[in-house]
Legacy VTK file of the C-alpha trace (Angstrom):
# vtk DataFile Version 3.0
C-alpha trace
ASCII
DATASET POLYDATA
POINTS 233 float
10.227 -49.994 94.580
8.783 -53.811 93.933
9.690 -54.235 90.434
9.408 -53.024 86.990
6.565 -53.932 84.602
7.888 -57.110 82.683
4.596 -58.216 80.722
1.833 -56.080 79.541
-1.673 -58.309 78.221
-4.931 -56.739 77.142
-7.361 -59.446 76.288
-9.938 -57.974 73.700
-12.611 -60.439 73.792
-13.580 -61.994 76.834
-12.065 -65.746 77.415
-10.356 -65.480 73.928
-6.472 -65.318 73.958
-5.531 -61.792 73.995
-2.407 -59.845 72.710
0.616 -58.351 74.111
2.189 -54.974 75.005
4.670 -53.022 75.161
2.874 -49.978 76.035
-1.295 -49.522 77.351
-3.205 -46.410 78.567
-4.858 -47.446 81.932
-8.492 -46.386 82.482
-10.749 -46.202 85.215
-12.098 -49.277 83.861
-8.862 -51.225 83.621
-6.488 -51.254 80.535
-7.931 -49.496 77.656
-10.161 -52.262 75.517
-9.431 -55.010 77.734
-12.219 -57.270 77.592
-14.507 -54.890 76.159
-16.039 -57.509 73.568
-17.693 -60.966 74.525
-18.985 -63.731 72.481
-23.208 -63.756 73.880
-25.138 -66.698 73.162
-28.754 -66.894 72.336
-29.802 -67.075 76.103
-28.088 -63.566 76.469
-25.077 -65.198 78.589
-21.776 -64.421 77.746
-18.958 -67.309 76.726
-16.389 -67.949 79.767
-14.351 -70.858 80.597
-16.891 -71.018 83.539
-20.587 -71.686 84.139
-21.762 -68.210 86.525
-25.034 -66.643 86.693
-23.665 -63.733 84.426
-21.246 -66.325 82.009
-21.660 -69.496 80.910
-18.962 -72.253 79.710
-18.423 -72.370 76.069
-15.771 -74.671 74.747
-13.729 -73.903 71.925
-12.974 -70.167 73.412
-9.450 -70.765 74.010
-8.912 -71.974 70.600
-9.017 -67.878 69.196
-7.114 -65.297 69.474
-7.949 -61.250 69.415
-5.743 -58.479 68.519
-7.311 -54.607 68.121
-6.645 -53.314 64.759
-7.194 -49.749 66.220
-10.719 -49.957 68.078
-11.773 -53.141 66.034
-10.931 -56.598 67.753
-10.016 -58.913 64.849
-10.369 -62.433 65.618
-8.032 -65.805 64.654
-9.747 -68.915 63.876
-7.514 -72.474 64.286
-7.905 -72.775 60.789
-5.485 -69.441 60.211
-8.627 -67.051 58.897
-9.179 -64.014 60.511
-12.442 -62.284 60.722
-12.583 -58.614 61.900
-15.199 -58.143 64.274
-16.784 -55.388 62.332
-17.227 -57.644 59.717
-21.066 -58.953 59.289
-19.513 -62.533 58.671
-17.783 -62.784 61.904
-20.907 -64.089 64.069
-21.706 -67.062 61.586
-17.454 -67.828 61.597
-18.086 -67.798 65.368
-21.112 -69.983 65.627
-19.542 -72.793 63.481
-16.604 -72.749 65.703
-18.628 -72.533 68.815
-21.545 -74.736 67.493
-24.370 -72.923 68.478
-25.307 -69.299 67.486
-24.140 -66.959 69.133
-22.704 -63.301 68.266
-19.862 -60.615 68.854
-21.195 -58.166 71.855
-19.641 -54.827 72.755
-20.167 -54.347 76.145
-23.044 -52.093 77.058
-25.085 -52.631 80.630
-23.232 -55.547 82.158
-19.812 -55.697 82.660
-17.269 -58.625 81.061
-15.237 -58.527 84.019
-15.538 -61.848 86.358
-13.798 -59.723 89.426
-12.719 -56.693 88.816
-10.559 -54.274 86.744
-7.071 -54.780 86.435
-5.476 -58.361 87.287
-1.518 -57.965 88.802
1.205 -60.951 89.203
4.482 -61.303 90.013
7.105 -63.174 89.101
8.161 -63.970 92.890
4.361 -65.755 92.852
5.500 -67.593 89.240
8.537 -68.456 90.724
7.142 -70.090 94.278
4.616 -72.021 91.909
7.126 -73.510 89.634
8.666 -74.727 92.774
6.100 -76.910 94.250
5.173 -78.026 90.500
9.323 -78.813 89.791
9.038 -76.650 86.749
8.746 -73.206 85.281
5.413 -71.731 84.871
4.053 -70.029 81.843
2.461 -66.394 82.846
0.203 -66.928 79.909
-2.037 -69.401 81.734
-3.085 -66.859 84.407
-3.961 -63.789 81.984
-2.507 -61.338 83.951
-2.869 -57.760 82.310
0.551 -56.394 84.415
3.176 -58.989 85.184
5.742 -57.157 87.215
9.439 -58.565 87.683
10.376 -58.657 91.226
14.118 -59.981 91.230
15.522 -62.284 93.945
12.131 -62.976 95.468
10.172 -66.335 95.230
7.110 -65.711 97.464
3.454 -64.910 97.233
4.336 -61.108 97.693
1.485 -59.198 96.160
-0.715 -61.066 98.994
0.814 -58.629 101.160
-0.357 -55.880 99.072
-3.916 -55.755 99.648
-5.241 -52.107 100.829
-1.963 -50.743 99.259
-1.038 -48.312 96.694
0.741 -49.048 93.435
2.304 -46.148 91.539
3.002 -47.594 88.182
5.580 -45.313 85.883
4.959 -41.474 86.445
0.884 -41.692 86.075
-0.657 -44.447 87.198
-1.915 -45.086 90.777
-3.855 -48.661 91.603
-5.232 -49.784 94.610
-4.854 -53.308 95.792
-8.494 -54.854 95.999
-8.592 -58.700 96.727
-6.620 -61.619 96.121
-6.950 -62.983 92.408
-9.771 -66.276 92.706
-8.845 -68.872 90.281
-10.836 -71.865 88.415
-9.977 -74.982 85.719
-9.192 -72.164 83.463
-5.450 -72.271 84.739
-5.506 -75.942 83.342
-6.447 -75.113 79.740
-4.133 -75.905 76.801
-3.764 -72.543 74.704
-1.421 -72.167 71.779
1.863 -74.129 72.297
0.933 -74.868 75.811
-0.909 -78.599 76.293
-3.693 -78.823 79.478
-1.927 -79.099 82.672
-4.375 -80.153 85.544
-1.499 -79.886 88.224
-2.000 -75.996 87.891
-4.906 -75.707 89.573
-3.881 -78.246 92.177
-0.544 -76.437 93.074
-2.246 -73.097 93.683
-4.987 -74.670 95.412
-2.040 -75.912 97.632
0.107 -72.553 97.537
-2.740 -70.235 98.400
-6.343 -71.351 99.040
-6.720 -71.287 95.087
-5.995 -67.862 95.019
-2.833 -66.273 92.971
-2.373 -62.553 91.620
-4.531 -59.725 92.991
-7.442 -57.518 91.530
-6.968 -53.923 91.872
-8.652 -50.562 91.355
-7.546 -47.528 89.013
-6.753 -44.242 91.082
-5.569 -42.432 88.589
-5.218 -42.981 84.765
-2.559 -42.576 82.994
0.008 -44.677 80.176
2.079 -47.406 81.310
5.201 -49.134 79.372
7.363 -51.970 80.299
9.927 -51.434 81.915
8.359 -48.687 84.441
9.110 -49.212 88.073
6.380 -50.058 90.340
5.876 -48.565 93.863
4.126 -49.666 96.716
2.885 -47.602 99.255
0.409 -47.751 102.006
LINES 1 234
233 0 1 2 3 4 5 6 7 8 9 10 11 12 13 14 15 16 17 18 19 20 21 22 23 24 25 26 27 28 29 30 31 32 33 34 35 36 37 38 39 40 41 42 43 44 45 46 47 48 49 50 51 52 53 54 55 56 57 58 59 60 61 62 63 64 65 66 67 68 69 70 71 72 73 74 75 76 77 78 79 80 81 82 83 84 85 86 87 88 89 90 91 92 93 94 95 96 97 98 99 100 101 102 103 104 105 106 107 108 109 110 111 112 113 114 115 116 117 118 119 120 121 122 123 124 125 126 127 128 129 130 131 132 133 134 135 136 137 138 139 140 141 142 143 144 145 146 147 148 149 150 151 152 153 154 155 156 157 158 159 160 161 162 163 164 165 166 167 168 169 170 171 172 173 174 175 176 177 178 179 180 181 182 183 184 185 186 187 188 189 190 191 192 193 194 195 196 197 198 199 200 201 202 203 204 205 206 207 208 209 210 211 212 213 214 215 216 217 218 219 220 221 222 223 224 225 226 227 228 229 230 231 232
């Protein structure tokens, strides 16, 4: 046993700040609804914090929030409005914030995911971070979907993970798939926390700007906080 599952975060629109958990089903394609909506522009590329040849930088993104209100993502505006996204309204709301048009997208052919699936950190990694930086380390700034505590350990431990099973509560299986790339997104101010451009810096320095891991879903199943996490080979 690593840990137990301290944070749960489904993020319902692409790049927009997401929501969190105390309980998710876990599909084949991550956590259920994570990421299944983007904001497209008129060129057909979706908004990211990053220019890539499937995304392209859109400012403003970080500036909404998205809950689900059941299968509908309902989006917050800075001004305090929400707009659910089955509401006609909600692509004009978006293209005055954005300032150009653009539109709510469910995703259909191409995928919202930058890397993969299901993102995993640990607190060990939070902890090692905050050390070179002097200073705690908000979780929120890497968008983890699982954040699992690991007690009494401040190292980059889920680097040793890759190739390895995780058997999450009594259903879930992932596989370990890569270490977790990162970008200026780190750095972004988001709700109460201001833009911080020693982020990126410090886990360029910790770990070849990598920090968390990508896996794979094995097997499916529901998920809760609290639930121990197992590694095996």
């Amino acid at each position: 046993m690593v840990g137990t599952i301290g944070e749960l975060r489904r993020f319902p629109v692409k790049s927009l700040l997401g929501e969190t958990l105390t309980g998710a089903v876990v599909q084949p394609r991550g956590l259920a609804g994570d990421r299944r909506w983007a904001v497209r522009g008129a060129d057909g590329r979706f908004g990211s914090g990053k220019s890539t040849r499937r995304f392209r930088q859109m400012d403003g993104l970080f500036q909404l929030t998205a809950r689900y209100d059941g299968a509908v993502p309902v989006l917050g505006f800075p001004s305090g409005v929400s707009v659910r996204g089955d509401d006609p309204a909600v692509h004009a709301a978006l293209s005055r914030h954005i300032g150009e048009p653009v539109t709510l997208t469910a995703e259909e052919d191409v995928s919202h995911f930058d890397e993969g699936p299901l993102h995993v950190l640990t607190t060990a990694s939070l902890r090692h971070l905050a050390a070179l930086l002097g200073g705690p380390v908000d979780p929120r700034r890497f968008r983890a979907n699982i954040v699992i505590d690991v007690p009494g350990v401040s190292a980059l431990l889920e680097d040793g993970w890759l190739g390895q099973a995780l058997h999450v509560g009594d259903e879930v299986v992932l596989r370990v798939a890569k270490r977790m790339p990162r970008c200026v997104m780190v750095n972004n101010a988001q709700q109460e926390l201001p833009h911080d451009g020693r982020i990126l810096r410090a886990v360029a320095a910790a770990n070849e700007l990598t920090f968390g891991v990508l896996a794979h879903v094995e097997r499916a199943g529901a998920v809760r906080c609290g639930d121990p996490v197992v590694r095996r080979g």
